[in-house]
C-alpha positions in Angstrom: 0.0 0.0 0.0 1.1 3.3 -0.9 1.0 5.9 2.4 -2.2 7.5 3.3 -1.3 10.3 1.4 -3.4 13.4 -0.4 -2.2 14.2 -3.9 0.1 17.8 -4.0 -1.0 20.6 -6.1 1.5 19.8 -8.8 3.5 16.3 -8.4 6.2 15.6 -11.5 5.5 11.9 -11.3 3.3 9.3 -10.4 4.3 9.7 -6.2 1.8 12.2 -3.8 2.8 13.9 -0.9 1.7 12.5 2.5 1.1 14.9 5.4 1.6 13.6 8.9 -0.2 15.7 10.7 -3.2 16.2 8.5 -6.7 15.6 9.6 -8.2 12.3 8.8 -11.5 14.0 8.7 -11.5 16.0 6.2 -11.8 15.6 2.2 -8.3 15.1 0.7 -6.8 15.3 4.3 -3.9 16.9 3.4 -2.4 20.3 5.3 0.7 20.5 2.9 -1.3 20.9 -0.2 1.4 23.3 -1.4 4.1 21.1 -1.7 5.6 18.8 -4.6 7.5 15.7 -5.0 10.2 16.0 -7.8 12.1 13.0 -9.0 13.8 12.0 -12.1 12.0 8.7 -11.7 8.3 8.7 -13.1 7.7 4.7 -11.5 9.4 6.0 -7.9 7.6 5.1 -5.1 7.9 8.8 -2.9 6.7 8.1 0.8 7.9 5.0 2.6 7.6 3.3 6.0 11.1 2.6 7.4 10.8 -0.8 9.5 13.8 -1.4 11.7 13.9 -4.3 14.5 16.1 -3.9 17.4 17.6 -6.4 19.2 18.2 -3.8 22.1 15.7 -1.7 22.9 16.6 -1.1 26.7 18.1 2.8 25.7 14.0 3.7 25.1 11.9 2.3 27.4 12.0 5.4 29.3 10.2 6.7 26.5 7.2 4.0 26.6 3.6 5.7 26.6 0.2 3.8 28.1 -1.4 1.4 25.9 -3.0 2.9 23.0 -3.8 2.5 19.2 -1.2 4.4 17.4 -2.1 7.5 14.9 -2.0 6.5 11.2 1.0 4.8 9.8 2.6 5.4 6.8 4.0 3.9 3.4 6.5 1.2 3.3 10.4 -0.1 2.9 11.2 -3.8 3.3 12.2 -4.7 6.6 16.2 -3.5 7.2 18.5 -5.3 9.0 21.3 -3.0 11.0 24.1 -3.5 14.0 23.7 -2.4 17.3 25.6 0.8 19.3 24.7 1.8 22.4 21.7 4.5 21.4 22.6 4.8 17.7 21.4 1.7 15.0 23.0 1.7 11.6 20.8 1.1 9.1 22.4 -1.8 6.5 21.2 -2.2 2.8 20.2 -6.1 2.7 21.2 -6.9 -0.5 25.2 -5.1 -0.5 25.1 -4.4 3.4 25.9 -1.1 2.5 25.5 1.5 5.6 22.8 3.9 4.3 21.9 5.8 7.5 21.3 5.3 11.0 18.2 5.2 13.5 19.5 7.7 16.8 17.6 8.0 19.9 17.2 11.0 21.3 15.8 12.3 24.7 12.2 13.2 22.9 12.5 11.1 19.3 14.0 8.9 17.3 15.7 10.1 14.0 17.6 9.1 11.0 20.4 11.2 10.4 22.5 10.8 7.0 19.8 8.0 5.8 19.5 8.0 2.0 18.9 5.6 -0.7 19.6 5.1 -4.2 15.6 5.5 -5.3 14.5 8.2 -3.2 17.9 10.3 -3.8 16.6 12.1 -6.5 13.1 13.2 -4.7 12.7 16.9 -3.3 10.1 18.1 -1.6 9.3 21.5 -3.2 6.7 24.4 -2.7 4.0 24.3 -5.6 3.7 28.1 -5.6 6.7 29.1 -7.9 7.7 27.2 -10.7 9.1 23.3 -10.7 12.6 23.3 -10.1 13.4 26.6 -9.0 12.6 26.3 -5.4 15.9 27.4 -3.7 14.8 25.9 -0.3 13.4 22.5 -2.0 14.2 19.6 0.9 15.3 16.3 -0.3 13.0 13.6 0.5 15.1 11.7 3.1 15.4 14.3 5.1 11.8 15.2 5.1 10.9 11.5 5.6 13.0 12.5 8.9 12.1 15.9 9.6 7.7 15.3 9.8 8.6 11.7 11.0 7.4 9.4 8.2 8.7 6.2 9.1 8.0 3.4 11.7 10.6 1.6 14.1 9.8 -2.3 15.1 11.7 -3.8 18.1 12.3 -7.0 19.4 10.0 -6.4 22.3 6.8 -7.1 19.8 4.5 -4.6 22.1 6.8 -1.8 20.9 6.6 0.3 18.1 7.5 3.9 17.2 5.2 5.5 14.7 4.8 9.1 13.8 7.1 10.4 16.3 5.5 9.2 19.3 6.4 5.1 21.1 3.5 3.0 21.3 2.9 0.1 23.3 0.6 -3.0 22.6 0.1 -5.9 24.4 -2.4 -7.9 22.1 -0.1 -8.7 19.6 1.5 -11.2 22.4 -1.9 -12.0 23.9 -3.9 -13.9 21.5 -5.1 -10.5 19.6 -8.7 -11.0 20.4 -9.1 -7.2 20.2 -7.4 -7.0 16.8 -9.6 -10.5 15.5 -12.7 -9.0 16.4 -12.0 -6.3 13.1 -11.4 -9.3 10.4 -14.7 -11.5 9.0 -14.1 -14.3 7.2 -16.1 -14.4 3.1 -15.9 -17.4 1.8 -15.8 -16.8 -1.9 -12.8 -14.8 -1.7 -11.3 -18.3 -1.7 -12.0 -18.8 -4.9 -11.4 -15.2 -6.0 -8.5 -15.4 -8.9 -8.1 -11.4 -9.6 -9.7 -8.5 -8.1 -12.1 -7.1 -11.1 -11.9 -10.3 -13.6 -11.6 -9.6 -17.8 -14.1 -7.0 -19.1 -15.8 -7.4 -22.6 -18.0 -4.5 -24.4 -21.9 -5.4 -23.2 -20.6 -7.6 -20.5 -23.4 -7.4 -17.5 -21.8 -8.3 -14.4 -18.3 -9.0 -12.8 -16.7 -11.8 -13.1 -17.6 -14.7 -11.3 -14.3 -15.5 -9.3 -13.2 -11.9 -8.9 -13.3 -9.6 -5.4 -15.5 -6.9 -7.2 -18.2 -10.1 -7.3 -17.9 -11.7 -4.1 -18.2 -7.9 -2.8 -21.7 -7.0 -4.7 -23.5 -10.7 -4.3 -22.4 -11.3 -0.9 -19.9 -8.9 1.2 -22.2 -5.9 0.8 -25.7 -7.8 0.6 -26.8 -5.6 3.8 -26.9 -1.9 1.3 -29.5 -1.9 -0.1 -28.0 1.0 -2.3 -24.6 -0.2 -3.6 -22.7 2.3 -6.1 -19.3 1.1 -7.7 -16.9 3.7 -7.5 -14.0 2.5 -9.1 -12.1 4.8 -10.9 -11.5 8.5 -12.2 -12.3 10.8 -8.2 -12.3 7.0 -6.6 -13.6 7.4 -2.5 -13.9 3.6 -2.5 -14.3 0.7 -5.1 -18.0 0.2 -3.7 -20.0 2.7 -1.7 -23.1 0.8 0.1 -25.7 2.8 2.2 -28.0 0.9 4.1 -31.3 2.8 4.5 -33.2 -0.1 6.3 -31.3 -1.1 9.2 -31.1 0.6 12.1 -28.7 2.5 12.5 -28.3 3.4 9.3 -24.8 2.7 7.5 -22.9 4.2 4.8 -19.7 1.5 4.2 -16.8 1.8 1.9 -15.7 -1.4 0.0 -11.5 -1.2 -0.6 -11.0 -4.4 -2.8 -7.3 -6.3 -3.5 -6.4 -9.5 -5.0 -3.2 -11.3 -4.3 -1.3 -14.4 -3.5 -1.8 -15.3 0.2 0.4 -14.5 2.7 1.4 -12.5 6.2 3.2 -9.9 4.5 2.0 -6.0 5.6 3.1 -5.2 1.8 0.1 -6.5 0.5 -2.2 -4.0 2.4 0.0 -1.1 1.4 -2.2 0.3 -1.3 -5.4 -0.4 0.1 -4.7 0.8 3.3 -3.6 4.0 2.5 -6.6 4.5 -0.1 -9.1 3.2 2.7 -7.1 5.9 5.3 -7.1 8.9 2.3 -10.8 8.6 2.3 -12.0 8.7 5.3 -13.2 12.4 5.0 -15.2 11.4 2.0 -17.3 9.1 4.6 -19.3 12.0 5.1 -20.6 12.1 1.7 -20.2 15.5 1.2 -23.1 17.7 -0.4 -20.6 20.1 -2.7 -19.1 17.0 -4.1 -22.6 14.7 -4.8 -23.3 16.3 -8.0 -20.1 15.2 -9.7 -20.7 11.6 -7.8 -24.3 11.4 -9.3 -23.6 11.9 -12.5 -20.4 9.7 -12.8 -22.3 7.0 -11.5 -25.0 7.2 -14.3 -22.8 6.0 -17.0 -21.6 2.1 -17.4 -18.5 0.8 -16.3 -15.6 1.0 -18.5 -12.6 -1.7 -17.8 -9.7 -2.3 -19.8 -10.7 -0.6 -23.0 -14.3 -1.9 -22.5 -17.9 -0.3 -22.5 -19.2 -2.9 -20.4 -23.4 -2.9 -19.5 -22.5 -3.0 -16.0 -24.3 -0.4 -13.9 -22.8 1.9 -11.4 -25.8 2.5 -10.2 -26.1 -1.8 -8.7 -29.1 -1.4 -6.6 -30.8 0.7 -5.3 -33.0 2.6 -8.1 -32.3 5.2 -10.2 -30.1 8.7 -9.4 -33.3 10.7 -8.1 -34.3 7.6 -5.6 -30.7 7.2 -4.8 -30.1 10.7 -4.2 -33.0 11.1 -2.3 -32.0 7.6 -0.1 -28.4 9.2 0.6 -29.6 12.8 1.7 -31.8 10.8 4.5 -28.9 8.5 5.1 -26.7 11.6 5.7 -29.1 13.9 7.8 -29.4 10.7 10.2 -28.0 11.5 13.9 -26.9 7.9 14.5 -25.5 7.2 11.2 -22.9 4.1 11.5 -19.8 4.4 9.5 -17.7 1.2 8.1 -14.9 0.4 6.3 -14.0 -2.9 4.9 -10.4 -3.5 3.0 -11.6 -6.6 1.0 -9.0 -9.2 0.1 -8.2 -12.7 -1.0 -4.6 -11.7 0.0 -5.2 -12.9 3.7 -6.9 -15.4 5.6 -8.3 -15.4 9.0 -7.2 -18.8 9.9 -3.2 -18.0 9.4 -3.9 -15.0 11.4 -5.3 -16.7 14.3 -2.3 -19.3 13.9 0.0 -16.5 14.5 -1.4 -15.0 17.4 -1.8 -18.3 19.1 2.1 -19.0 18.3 3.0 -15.7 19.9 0.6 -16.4 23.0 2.8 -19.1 23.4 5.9 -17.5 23.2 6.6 -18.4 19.7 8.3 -14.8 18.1 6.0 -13.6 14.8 7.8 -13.2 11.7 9.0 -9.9 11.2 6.5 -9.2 8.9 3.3 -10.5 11.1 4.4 -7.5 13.2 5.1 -4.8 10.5 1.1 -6.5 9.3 0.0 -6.4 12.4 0.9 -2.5 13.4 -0.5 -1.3 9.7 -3.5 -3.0 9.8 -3.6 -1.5 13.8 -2.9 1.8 12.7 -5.9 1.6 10.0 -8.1 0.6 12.4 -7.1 3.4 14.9 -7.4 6.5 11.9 -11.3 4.7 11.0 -11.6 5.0 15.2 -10.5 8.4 14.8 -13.7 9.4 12.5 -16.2 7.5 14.0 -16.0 4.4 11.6 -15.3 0.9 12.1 -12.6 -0.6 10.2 -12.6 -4.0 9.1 -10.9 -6.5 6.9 -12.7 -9.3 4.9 -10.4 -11.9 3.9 -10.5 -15.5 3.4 -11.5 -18.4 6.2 
């Protein structure tokens, strides 16, 4: 998953600018709407989650806050290895164990001084107001990954992790995780799920039969009795479901991803920070409905493809949608959900590995780096009023 980031006035390639301190609530969230990425390489990822594990973590403790769900987390590097000195980690490159920075506690944070690497090198941060290139103060991207604190340290006490400038502690991942189970439902046709929107013809009427974007309209979202596909172009969510006749009502966005299964945190990546960049959108915001309305008239379009599908799935047409949506929105105890659908995870390997760890058994490294993302998504929907969940396999 890319970072829970809000696209930059002006960005020179593909890569948006994530704010750390931004609002989760609002549209966008994003408070550094005036800044740029520049890079010399269009396919370079531009925000990423440092994950270090420490195999002394005695110098911090000090620093250890009360239990509590950490604030958002960000974008991600593969997991680097380093060597230990006294409060000062280097950072080694695992494939040529090249030194590429360190990880320095302080008395109030942890930084990276002289980090780099060979893809980010070229990145500068740059103010969108005067033309590209000529900012004179334009930061590099390392050190602004250091500067606002993008990056995550693991440690080899599992309850530890350091996460937007402030140390968390968290004793379910070593307790069975019955707090963190109780966000994951298990949807059986994501077994059989082989790709996340199947093959599109022209006149085609429905989703393919083995792919996410079916299992999520026949059975996932079978409670909205107005479902809206939102894929593509000003995307808030793949689906958008609003469930007029339960009480309370719900408005729920659908985040959908196919992969190989597995315990890694980098298959969440994308969809976690698209499930996090929305949340402001759960609101359903008047000024932007008209745009929504009419996007949602026209068919589906998927890989070069005028399908038949409808946007509109159920529901009715735009007046009785619109009309179900303004109740939906005007209602005091409105329930908000999010669900990060995917046939990339199942729920049994996940119990597996908090049973092993109950037992003393150390998670992989990346169970933990999995296990704080998926915490940290949780926490931001918290944050908004929302529930977040994940639907995976059994």
């Amino acid at each position: 998953m890319l970072p829970p980031s809000a696209p930059a006035d002006r960005v020179s390639t593909s890569a948006h600018a994530a704010s750390p301190k931004s609002p989760r609530n609002s549209p966008g969230a994003c408070d550094r709407a005036s800044l740029r990425l520049l890079t010399s390489d269009a396919t370079t990822k531009a925000t990423w989650r440092l994950a270090v594990q420490s195999n002394d973590f005695a110098a911090i403790r000090a620093y250890t806050t009360p239990a509590q769900a950490p604030p958002t987390s960000r974008g991600a590097r593969p997991q680097l290895p380093r060597t230990a000195r006294a409060d000062t980690e280097h950072i080694i490159h695992p494939d040529d164990h090249a030194r590429i920075g360190s990880v320095k506690v302080g008395e109030t944070r942890i930084s990276l001084p002289g980090f780099t690497l060979p893809s980010i090198a070229s990145i500068f941060v740059e103010d969108a107001a005067v033309p590209v290139g000529t900012d004179t103060d334009r930061t590099p991207l390392t050190r602004y990954l250091d500067r606002e604190d993008l990056f995550t340290v693991l440690f080899s006490d599992f309850a530890l992790a350091y996460i937007d400038g402030s140390l968390y502690r968290d004793e379910a991942l070593l307790g069975g995780g019955a707090d963190f189970l109780r966000h994951l439902q298990a949807a059986p046709p994501l077994a059989q799920a082989t790709s996340e929107k199947g093959t599109f013809a022209d006149g085609q009427q429905a989703f393919g039969d083995t792919s996410v974007f079916r299992a999520i309209v026949d059975h996932i979202a079978r409670d909205a009795d107005v479902l809206l596909c939102d894929d593509l172009g000003d995307e808030w969510a793949d689906f958008i479901g609003i469930s007029t006749v339960t009480r309370p009502p719900m408005v729920s966005f659908y985040h959908a991803k196919h992969g190989a299964r597995s315990l890694s945190a980098a298959a969440f990546h994308d969809s976690v920070g698209q499930a996090i960049k929305n949340l402001g959108r759960m609101a359903l915001p008047s000024e932007a409905m008209p745009a929504k309305y009419a996007s949602w008239e026209t068919p589906y379009r998927g890989a070069g493809a005028v399908t038949a599908i409808p946007r509109m799935i159920r529901g009715g047409g735009r007046l009785e949608i619109e009309h179900r949506i303004q109740e939906v929105r005007n209602a005091p105890d409105l329930l908000k959900r999010v669900f990060i659908v995917t046939s990339s995870l199942s729920q049994a390997q996940v119990e597996a590995a908090f049973s092993a760890a109950a037992t003393g058994e150390p998670p992989s490294a990346h169970f933990v780096q999995l296990y704080w993302l998926l915490v940290s998504y949780f926490s931001a929907c918290a944050e908004i009023g929302a529930i977040g969940y994940v639907v995976c396999q059994p």
